[in-house]
PDB file of N, H, CA, C and O in Angstrom:
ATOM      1  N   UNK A   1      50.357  -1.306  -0.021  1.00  0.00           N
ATOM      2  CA  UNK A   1      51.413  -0.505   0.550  1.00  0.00           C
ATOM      3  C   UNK A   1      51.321   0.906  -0.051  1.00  0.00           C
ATOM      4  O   UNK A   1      51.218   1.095  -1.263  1.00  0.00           O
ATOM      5  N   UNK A   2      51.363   1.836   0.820  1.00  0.00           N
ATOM      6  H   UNK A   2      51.447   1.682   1.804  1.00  0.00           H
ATOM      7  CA  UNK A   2      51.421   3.351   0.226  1.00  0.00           C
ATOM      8  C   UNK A   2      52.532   3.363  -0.555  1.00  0.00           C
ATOM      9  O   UNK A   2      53.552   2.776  -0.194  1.00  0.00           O
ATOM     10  N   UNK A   3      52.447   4.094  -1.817  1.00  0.00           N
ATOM     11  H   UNK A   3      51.618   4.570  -2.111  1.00  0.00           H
ATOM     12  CA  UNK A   3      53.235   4.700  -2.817  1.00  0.00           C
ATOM     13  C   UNK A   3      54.281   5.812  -2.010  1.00  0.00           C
ATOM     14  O   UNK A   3      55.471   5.857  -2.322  1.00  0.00           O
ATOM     15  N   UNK A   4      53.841   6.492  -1.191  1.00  0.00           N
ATOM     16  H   UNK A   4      52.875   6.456  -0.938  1.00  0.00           H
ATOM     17  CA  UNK A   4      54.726   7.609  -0.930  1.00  0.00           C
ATOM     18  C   UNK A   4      55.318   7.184   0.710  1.00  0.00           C
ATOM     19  O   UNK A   4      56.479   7.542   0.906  1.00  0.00           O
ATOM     20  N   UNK A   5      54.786   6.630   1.611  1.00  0.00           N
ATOM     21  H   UNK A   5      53.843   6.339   1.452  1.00  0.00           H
ATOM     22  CA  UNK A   5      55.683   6.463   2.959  1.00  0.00           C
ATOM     23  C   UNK A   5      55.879   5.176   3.346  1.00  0.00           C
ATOM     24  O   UNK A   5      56.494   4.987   4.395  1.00  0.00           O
ATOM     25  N   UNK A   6      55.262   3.738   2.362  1.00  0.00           N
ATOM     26  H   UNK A   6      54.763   3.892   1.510  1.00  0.00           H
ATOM     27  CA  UNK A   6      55.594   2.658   2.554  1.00  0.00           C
ATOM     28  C   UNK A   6      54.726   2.320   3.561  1.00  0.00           C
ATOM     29  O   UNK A   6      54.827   1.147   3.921  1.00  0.00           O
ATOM     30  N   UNK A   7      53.537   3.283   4.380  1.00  0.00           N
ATOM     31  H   UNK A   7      53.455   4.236   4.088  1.00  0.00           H
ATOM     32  CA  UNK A   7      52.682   2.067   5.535  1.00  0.00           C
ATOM     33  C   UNK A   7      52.069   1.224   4.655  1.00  0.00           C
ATOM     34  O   UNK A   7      51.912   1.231   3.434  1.00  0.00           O
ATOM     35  N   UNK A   8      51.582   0.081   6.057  1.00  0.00           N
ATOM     36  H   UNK A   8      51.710   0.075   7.048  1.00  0.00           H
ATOM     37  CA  UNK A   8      50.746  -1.078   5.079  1.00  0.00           C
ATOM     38  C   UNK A   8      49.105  -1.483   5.697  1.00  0.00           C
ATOM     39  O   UNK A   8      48.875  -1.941   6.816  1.00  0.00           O
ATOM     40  N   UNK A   9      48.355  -1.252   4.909  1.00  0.00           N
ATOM     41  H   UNK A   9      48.543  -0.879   4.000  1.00  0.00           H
ATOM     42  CA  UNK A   9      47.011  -1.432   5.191  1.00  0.00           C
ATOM     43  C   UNK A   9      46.956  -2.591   5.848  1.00  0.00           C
ATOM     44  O   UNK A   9      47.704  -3.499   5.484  1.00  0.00           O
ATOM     45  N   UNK A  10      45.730  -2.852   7.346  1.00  0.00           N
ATOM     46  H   UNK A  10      45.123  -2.115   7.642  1.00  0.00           H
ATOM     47  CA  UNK A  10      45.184  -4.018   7.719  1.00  0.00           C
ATOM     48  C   UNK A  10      44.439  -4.307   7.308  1.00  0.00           C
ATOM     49  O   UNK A  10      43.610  -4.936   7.966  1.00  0.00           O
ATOM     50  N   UNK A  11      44.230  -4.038   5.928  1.00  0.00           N
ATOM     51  H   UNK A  11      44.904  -3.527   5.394  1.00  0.00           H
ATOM     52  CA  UNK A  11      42.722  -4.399   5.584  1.00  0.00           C
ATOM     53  C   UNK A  11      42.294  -4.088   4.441  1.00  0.00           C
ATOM     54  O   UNK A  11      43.215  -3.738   3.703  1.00  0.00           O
ATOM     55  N   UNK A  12      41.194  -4.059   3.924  1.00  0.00           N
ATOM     56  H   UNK A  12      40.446  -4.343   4.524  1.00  0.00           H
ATOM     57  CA  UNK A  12      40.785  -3.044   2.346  1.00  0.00           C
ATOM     58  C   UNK A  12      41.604  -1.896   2.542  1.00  0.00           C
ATOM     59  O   UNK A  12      42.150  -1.528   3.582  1.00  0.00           O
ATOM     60  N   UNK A  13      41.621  -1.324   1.297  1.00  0.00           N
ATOM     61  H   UNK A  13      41.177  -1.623   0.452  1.00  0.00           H
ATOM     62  CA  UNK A  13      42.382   0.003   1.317  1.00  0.00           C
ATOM     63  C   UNK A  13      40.860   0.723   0.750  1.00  0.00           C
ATOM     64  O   UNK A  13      40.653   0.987  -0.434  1.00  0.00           O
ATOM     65  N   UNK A  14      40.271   0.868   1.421  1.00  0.00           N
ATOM     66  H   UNK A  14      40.439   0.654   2.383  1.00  0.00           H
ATOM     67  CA  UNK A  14      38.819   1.596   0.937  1.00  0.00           C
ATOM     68  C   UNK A  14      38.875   3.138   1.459  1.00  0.00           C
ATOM     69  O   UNK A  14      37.852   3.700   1.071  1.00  0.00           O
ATOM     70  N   UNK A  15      39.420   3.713   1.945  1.00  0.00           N
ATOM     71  H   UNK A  15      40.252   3.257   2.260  1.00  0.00           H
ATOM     72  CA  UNK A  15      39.784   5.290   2.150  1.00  0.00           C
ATOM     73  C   UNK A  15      41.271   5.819   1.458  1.00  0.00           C
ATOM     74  O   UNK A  15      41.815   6.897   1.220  1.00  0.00           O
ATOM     75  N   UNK A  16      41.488   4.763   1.338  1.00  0.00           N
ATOM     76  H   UNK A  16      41.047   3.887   1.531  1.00  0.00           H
ATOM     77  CA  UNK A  16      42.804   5.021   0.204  1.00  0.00           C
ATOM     78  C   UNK A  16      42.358   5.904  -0.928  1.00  0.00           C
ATOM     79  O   UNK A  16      41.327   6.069  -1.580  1.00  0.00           O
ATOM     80  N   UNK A  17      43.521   6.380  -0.885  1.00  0.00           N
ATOM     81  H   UNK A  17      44.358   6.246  -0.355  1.00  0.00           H
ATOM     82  CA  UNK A  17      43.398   7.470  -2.739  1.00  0.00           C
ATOM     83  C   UNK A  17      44.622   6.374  -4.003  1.00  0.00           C
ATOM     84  O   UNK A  17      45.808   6.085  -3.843  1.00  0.00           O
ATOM     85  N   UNK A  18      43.997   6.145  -4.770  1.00  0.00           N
ATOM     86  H   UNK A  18      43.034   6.379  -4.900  1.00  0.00           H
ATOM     87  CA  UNK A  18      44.045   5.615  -6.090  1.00  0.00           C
ATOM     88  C   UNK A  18      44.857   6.493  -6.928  1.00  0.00           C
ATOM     89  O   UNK A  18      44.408   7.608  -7.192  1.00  0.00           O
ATOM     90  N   UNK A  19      46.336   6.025  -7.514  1.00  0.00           N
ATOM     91  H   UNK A  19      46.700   5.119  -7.299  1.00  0.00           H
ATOM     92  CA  UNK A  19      46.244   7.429  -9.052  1.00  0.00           C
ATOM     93  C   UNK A  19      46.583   6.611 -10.125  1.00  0.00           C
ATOM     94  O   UNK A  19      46.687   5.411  -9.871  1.00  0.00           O
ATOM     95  N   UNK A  20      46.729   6.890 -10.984  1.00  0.00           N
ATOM     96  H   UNK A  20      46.645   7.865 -11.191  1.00  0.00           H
ATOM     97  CA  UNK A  20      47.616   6.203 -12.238  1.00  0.00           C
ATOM     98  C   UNK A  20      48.362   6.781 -12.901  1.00  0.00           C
ATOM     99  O   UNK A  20      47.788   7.242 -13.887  1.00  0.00           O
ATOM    100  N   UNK A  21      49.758   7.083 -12.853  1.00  0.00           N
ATOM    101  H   UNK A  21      50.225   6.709 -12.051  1.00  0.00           H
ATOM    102  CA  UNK A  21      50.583   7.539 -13.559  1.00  0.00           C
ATOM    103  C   UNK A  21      51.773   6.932 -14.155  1.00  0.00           C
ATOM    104  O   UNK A  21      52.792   6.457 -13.653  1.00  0.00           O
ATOM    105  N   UNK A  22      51.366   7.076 -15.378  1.00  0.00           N
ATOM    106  H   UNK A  22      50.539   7.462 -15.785  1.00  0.00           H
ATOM    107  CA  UNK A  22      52.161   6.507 -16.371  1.00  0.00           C
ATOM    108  C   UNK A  22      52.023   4.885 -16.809  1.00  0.00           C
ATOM    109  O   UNK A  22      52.876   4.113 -17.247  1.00  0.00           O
ATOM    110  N   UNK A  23      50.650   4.694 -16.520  1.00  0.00           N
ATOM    111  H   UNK A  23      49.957   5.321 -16.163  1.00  0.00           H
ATOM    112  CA  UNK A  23      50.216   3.083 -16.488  1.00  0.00           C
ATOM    113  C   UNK A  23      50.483   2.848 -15.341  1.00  0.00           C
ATOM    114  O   UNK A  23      50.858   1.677 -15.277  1.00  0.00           O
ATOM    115  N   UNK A  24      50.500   3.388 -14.251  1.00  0.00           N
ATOM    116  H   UNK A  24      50.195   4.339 -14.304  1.00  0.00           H
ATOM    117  CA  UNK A  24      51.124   2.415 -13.100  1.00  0.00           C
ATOM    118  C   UNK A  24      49.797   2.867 -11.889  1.00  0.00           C
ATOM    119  O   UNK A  24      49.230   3.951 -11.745  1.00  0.00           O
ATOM    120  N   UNK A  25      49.629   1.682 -11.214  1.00  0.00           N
ATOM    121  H   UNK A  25      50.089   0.802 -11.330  1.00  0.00           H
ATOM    122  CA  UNK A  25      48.334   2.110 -10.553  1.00  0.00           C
ATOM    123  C   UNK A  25      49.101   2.394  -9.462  1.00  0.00           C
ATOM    124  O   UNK A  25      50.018   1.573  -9.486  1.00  0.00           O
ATOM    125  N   UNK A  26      49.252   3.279  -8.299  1.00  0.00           N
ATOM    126  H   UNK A  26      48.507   3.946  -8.280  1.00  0.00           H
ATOM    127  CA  UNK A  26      49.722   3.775  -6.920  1.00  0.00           C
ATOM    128  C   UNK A  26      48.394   3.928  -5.849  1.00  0.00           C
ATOM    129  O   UNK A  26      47.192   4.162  -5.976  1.00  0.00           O
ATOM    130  N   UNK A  27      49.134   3.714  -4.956  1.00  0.00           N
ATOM    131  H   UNK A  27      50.110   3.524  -4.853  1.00  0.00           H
ATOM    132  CA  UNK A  27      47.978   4.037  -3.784  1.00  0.00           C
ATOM    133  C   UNK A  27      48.518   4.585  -2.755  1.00  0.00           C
ATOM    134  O   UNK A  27      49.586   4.134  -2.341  1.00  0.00           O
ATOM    135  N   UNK A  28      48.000   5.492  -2.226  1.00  0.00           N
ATOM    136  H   UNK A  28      47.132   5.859  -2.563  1.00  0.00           H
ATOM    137  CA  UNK A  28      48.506   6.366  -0.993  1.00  0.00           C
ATOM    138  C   UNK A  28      47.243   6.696  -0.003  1.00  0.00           C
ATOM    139  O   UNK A  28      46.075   6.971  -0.280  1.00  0.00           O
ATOM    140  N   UNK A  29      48.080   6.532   1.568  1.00  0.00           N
ATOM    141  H   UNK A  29      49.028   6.308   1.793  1.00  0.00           H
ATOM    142  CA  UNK A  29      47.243   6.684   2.354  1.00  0.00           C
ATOM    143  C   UNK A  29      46.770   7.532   2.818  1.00  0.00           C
ATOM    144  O   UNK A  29      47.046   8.606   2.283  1.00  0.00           O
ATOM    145  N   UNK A  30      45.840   7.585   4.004  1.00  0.00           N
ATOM    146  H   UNK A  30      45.616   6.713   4.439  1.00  0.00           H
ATOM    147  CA  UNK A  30      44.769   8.365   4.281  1.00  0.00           C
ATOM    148  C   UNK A  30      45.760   9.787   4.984  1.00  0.00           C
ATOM    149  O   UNK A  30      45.129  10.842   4.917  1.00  0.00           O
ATOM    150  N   UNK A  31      46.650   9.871   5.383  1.00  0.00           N
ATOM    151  H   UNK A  31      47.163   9.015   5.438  1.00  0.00           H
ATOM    152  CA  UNK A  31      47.648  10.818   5.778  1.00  0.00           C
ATOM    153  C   UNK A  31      48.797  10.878   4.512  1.00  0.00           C
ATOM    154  O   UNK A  31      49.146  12.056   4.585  1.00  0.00           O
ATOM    155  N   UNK A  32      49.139  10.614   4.024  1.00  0.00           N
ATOM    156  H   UNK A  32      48.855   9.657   3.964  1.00  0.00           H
ATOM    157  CA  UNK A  32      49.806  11.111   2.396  1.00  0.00           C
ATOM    158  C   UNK A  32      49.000  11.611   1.851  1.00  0.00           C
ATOM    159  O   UNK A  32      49.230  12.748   1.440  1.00  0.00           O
ATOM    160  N   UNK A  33      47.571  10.944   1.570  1.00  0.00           N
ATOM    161  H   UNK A  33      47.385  10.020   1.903  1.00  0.00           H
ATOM    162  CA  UNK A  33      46.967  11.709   0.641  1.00  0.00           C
ATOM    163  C   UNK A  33      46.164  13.248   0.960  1.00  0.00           C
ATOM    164  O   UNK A  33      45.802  14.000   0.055  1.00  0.00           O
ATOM    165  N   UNK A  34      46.023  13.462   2.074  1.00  0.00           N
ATOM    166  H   UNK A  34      46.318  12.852   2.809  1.00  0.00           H
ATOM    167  CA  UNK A  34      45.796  14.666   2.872  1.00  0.00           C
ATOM    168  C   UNK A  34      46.694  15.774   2.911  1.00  0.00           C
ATOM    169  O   UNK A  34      46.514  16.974   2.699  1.00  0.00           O
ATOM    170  N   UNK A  35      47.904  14.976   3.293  1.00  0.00           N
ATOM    171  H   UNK A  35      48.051  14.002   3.465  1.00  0.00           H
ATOM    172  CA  UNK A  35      49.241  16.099   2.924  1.00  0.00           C
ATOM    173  C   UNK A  35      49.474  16.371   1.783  1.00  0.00           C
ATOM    174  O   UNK A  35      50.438  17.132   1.703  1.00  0.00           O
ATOM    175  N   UNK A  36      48.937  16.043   0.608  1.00  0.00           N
ATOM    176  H   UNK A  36      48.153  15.425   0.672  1.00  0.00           H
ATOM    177  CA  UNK A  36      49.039  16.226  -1.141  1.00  0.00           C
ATOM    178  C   UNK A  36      47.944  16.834  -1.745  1.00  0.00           C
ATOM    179  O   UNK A  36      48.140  17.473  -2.779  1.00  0.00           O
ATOM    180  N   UNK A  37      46.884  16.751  -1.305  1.00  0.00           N
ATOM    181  H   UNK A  37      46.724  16.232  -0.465  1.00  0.00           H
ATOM    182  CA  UNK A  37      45.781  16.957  -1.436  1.00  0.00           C
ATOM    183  C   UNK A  37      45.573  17.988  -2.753  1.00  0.00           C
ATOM    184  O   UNK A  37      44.907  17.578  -3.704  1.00  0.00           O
ATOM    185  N   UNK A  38      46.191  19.407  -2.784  1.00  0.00           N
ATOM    186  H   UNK A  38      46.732  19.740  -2.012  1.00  0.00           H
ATOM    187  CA  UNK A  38      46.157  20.095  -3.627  1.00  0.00           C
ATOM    188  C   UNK A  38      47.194  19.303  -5.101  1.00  0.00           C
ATOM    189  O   UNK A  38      47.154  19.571  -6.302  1.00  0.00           O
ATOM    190  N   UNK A  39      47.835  18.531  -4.526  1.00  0.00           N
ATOM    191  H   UNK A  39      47.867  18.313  -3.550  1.00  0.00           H
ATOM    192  CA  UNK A  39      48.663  18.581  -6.073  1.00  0.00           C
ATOM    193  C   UNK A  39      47.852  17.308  -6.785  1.00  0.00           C
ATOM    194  O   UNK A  39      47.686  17.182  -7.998  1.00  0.00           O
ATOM    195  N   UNK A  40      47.251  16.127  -5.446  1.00  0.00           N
ATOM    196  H   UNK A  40      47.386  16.230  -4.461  1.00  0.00           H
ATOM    197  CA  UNK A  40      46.702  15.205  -6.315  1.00  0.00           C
ATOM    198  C   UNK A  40      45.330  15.722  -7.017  1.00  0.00           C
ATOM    199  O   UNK A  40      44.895  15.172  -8.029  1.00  0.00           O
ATOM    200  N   UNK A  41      44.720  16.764  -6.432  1.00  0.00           N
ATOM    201  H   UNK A  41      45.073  17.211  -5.610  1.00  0.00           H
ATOM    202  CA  UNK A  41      43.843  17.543  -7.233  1.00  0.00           C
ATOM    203  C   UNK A  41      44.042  17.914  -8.484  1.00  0.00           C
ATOM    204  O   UNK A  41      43.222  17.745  -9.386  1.00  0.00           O
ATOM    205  N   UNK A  42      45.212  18.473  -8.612  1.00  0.00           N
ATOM    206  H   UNK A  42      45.878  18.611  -7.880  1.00  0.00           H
ATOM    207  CA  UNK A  42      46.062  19.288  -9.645  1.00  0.00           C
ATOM    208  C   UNK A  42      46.689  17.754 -10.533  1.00  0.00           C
ATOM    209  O   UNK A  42      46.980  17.986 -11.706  1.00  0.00           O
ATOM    210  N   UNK A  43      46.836  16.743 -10.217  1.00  0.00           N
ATOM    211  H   UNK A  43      46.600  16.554  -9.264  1.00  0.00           H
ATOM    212  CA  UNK A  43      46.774  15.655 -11.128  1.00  0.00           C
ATOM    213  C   UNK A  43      47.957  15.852 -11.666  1.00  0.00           C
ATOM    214  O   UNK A  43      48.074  15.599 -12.865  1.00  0.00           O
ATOM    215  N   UNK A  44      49.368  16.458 -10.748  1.00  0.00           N
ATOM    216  H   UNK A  44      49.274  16.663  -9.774  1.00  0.00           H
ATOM    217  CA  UNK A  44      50.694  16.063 -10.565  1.00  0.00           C
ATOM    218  C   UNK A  44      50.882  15.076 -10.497  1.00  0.00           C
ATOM    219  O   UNK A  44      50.118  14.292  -9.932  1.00  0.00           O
ATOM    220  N   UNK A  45      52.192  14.684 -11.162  1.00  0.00           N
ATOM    221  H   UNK A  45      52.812  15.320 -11.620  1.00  0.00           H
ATOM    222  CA  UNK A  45      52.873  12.811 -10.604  1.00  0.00           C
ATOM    223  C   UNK A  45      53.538  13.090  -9.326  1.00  0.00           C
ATOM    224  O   UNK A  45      54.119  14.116  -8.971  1.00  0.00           O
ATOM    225  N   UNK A  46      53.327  11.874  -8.639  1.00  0.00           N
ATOM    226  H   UNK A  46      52.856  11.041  -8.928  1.00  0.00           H
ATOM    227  CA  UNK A  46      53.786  12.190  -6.705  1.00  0.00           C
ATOM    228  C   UNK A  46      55.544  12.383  -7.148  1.00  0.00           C
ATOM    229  O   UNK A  46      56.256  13.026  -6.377  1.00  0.00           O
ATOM    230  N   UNK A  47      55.977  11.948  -8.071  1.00  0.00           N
ATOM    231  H   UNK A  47      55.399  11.426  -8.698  1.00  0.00           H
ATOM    232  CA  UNK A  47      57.681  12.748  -7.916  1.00  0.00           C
ATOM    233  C   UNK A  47      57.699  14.249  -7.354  1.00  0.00           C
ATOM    234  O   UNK A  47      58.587  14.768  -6.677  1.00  0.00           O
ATOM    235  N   UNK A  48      56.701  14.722  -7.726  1.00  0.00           N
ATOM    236  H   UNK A  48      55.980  14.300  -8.276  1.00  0.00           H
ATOM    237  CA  UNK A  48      56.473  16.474  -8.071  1.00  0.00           C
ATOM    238  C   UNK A  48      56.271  16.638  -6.442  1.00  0.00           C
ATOM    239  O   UNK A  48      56.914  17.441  -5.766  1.00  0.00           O
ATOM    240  N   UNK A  49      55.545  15.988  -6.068  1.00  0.00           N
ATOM    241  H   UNK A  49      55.022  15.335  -6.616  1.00  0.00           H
ATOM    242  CA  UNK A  49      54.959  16.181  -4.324  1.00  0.00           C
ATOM    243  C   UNK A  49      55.636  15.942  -3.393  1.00  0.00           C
ATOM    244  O   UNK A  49      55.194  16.089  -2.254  1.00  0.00           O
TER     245      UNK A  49
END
């Protein structure tokens, strides 16, 4: 399940973006993680985004 809009994968999450913040593993999808793009670069916690 995406971390930031709640969709849910049919399948592998293999184009998924991965983070870890604060020990916690998150995953966000292929349209969250596009719309974030600069901050998950910038290695912000998604509160910030």
């Amino acid at each position: 399940m995406c971390s930031r809009c709640g969709a849910v994968a049919e399948g592998p999450q293999l184009t998924w973006t991965c983070s870890v913040e604060n020990g916690i593993r998150r995953y966000f999808c292929d349209d969250c993680a596009r719309a974030n793009l600069r901050a998950i670069e910038g290695r912000l916690d998604s509160p910030w985004w």
